[in-house]
Each structure stands twice: as structure tokens, then as C-alpha cells.
Residue frames as qw, qx, qy, qz and C-alpha x, y, z in Angstrom:
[[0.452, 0.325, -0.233, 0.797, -8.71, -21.54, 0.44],
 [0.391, -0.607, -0.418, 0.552, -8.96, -19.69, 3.57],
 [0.060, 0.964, 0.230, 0.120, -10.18, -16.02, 3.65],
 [0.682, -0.721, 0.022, 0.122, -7.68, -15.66, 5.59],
 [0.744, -0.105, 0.398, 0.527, -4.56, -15.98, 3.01],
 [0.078, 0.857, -0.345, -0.374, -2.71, -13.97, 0.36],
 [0.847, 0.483, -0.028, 0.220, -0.78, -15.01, -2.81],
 [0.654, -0.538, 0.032, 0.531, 2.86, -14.76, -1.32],
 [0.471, 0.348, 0.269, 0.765, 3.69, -12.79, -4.80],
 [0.248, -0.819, -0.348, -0.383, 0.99, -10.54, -3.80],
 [0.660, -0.700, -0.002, 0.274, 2.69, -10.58, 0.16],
 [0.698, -0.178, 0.086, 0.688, 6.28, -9.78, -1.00],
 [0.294, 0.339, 0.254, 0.857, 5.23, -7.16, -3.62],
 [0.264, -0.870, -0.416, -0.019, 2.59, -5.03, -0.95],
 [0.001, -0.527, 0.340, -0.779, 3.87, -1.94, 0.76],
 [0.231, -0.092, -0.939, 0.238, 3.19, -2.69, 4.41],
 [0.173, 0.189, 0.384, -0.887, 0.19, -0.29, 4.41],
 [0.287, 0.053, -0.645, -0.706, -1.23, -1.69, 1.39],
 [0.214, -0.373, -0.902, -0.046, -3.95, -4.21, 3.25],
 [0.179, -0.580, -0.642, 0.468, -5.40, -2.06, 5.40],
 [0.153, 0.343, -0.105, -0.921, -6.21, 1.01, 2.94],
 [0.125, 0.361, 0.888, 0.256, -8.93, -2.07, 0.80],
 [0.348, -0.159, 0.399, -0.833, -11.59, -0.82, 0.60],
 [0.607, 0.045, 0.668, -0.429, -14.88, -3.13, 0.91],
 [0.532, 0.731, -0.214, -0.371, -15.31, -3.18, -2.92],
 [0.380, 0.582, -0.719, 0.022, -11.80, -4.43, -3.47],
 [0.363, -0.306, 0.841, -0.260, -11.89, -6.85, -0.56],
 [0.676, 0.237, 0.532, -0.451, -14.93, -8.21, -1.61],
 [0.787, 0.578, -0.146, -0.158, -13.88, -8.83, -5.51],
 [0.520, 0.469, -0.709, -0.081, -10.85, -10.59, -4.28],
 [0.551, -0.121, 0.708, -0.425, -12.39, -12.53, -1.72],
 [0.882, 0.377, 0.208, -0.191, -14.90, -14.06, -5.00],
 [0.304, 0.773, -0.548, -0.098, -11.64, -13.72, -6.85],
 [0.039, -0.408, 0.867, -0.282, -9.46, -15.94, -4.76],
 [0.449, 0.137, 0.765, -0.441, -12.50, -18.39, -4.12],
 [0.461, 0.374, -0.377, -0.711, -13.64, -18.48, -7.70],
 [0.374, -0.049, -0.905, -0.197, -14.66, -22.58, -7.35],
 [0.039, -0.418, -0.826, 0.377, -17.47, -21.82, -5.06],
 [0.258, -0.612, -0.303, -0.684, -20.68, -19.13, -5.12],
 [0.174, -0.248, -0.616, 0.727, -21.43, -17.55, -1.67],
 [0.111, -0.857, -0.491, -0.112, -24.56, -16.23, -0.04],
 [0.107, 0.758, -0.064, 0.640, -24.04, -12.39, 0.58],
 [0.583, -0.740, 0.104, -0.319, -24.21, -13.02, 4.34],
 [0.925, -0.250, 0.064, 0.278, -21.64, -15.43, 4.56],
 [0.524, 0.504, -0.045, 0.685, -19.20, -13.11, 2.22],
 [0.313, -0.728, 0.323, -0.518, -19.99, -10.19, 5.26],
 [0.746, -0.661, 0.069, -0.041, -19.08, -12.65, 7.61],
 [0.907, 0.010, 0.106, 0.407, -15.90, -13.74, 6.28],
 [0.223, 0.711, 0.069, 0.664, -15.10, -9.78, 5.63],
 [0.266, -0.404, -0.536, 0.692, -16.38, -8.78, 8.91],
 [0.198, -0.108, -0.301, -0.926, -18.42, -6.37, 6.79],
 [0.529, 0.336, 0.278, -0.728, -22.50, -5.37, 7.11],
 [0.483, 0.233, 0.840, 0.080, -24.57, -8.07, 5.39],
 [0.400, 0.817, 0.386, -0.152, -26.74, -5.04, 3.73],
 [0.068, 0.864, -0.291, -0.405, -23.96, -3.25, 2.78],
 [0.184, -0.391, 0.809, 0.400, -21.93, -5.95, 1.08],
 [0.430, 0.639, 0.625, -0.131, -25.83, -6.86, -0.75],
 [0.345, 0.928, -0.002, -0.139, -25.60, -3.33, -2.49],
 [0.095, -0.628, 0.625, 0.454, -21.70, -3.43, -3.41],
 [0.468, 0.115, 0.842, 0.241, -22.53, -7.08, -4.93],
 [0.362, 0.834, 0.404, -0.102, -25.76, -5.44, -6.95],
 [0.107, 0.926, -0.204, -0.299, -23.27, -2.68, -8.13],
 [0.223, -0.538, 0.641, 0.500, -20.31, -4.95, -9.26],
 [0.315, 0.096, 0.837, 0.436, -23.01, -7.00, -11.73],
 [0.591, 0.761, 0.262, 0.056, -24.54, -4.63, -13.28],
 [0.190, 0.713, -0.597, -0.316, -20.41, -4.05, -14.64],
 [0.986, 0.020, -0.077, -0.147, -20.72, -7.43, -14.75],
 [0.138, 0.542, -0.762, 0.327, -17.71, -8.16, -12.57],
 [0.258, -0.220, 0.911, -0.236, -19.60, -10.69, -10.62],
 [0.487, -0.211, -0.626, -0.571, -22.91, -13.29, -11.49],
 [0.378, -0.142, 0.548, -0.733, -25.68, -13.89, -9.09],
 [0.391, -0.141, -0.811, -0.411, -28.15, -16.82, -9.09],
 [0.560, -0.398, 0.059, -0.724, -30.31, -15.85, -6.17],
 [0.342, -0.931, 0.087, 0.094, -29.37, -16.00, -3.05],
 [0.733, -0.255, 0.116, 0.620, -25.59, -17.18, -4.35],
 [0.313, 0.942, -0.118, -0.040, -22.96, -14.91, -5.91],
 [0.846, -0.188, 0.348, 0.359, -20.02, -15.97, -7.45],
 [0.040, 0.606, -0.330, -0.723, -17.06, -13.81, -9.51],
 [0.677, 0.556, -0.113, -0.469, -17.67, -13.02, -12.94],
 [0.794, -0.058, 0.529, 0.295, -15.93, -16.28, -15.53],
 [0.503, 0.816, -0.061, 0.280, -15.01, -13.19, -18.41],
 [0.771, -0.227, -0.020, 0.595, -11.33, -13.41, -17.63],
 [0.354, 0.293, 0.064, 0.886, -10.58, -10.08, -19.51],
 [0.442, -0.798, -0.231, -0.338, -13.73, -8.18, -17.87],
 [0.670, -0.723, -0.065, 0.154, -11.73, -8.80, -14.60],
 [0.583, 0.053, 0.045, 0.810, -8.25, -7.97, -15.84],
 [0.074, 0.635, 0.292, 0.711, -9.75, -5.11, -17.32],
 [0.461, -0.835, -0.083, -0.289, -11.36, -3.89, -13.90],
 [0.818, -0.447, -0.090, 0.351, -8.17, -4.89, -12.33],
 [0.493, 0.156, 0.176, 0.837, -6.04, -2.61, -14.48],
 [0.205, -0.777, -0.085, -0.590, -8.47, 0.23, -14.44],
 [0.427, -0.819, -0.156, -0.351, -8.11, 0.15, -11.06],
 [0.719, -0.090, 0.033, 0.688, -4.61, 0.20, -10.80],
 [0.351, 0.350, 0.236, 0.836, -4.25, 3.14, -12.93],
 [0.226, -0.805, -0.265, -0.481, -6.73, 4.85, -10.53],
 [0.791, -0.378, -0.139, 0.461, -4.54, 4.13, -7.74],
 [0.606, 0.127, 0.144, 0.772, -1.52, 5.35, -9.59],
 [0.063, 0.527, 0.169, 0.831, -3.24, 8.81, -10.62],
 [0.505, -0.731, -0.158, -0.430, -4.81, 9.32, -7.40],
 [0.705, -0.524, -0.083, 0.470, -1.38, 9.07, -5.55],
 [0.317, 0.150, 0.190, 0.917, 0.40, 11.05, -8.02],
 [0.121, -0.496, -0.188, -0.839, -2.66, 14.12, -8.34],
 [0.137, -0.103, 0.197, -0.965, -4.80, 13.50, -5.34],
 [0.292, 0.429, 0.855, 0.023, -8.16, 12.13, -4.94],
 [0.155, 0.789, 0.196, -0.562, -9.61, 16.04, -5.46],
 [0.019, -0.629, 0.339, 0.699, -7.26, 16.68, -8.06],
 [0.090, -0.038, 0.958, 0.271, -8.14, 13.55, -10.10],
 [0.291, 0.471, 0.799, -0.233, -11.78, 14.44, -10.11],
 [0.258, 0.854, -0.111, -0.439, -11.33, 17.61, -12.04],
 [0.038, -0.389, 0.811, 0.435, -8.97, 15.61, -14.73],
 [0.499, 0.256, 0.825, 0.071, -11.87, 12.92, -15.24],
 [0.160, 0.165, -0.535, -0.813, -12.75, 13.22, -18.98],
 [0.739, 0.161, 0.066, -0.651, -16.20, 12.11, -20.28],
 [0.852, 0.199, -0.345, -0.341, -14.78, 9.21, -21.73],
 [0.059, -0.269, 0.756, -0.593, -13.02, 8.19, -18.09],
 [0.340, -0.069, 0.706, -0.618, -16.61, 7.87, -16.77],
 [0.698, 0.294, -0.520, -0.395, -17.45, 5.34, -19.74],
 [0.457, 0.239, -0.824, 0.234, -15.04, 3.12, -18.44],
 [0.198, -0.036, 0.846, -0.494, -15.99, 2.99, -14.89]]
């Protein structure tokens, strides 16, 4: 599958600002997402991003130790715990949601101790 593409369910149901607010994080976990029959060196995921090789290195390193993706040195390929990724997909909905409705500011003063469990 081209980098390049969208799920058309995904395309109809976007707002039309919705692609271009990703951030590098998100792109990158549905880039492995969407591409989930292959493993990719980190340099090849920044190229297909258009993203910094070093920088998309450290996001990868951060999403497995939540173990949202696996790594077998030099590949990396999304995690295969189907609910792990729902899960991080819903949590991060619902941070969306509360951080249009309160704010990003206001939403840091709501986080609860057992908020920064979850993430």
C-alpha cells in the first residue's frame, strides 16, 4: 500500500483540517499501522514521512517501550497485540476530545494520577 493513501472511511469521516494537525507520533503509528505486512528501517519510515531520520529513531524507541510497536534491529514493525493498539487508539481519541472541549492548558491541570498510568 502506498504511503501515500487513506482508508476512504477514514477520507469521508475527516474534517478537512484533520491531516495536517498529525502529529509525527500519529503519522508514524499509522504509517506501521496501514503497512502492518512489512517491518521498516527507521530511515526509510523518515523518508516516506518526510520526517528527520533521528527524530523518527527516538519516537520509535518511545512507542516500544508502550509496546505499541516491535523492533528487531535495524527493522521496526507495528505492535501484533490488537487490543494494545485499539487501546492506544481510543486513549487517544479521548485526548483529542478533552483537549478540544478544555484546552490543551486546561487539560493538564484535570490530569489525575491515574491518567498518567495510562499514557
Amino acid at each position: 500500500m502506498s504511503s501515500g493513501a487513506i482508508d476512504i472511511d477514514e477520507f469521508e469521516n475527516a474534517d478537512a483540517d484533520e491531516f495536517e494537525e498529525r502529529n509525527d507520533t500519529e503519522r508514524i503509528v499509522l504509517f506501521l499501522d496501514k503497512n502492518d505486512d512489512r517491518a521498516w528501517k527507521a530511515a526509510t519510515i523518515a523518508e516516506q514521512l518526510g520526517l528527520d531520520t533521528d527524530a523518527v529513531s527516538a519516537i520509535l524507541s518511545r512507542l516500544k517501550e508502550r509496546g505499541l510497536v516491535r523492533h528487531k534491529r535495524p527493522y521496526w514493525a507495528i505492535t501484533d497485540d490488537e487490543e494494545r493498539l485499539q487501546a492506544a487508539y481510543r486513549l487517544h481519541r479521548h485526548y483529542e476530545t478533552a483537549d478540544e472541549q478544555y484546552g490543551e492548558e486546561r487539560l493538564e491541570d484535570l490530569q489525575t494520577d491515574e491518567m498518567e498510568k495510562v499514557q
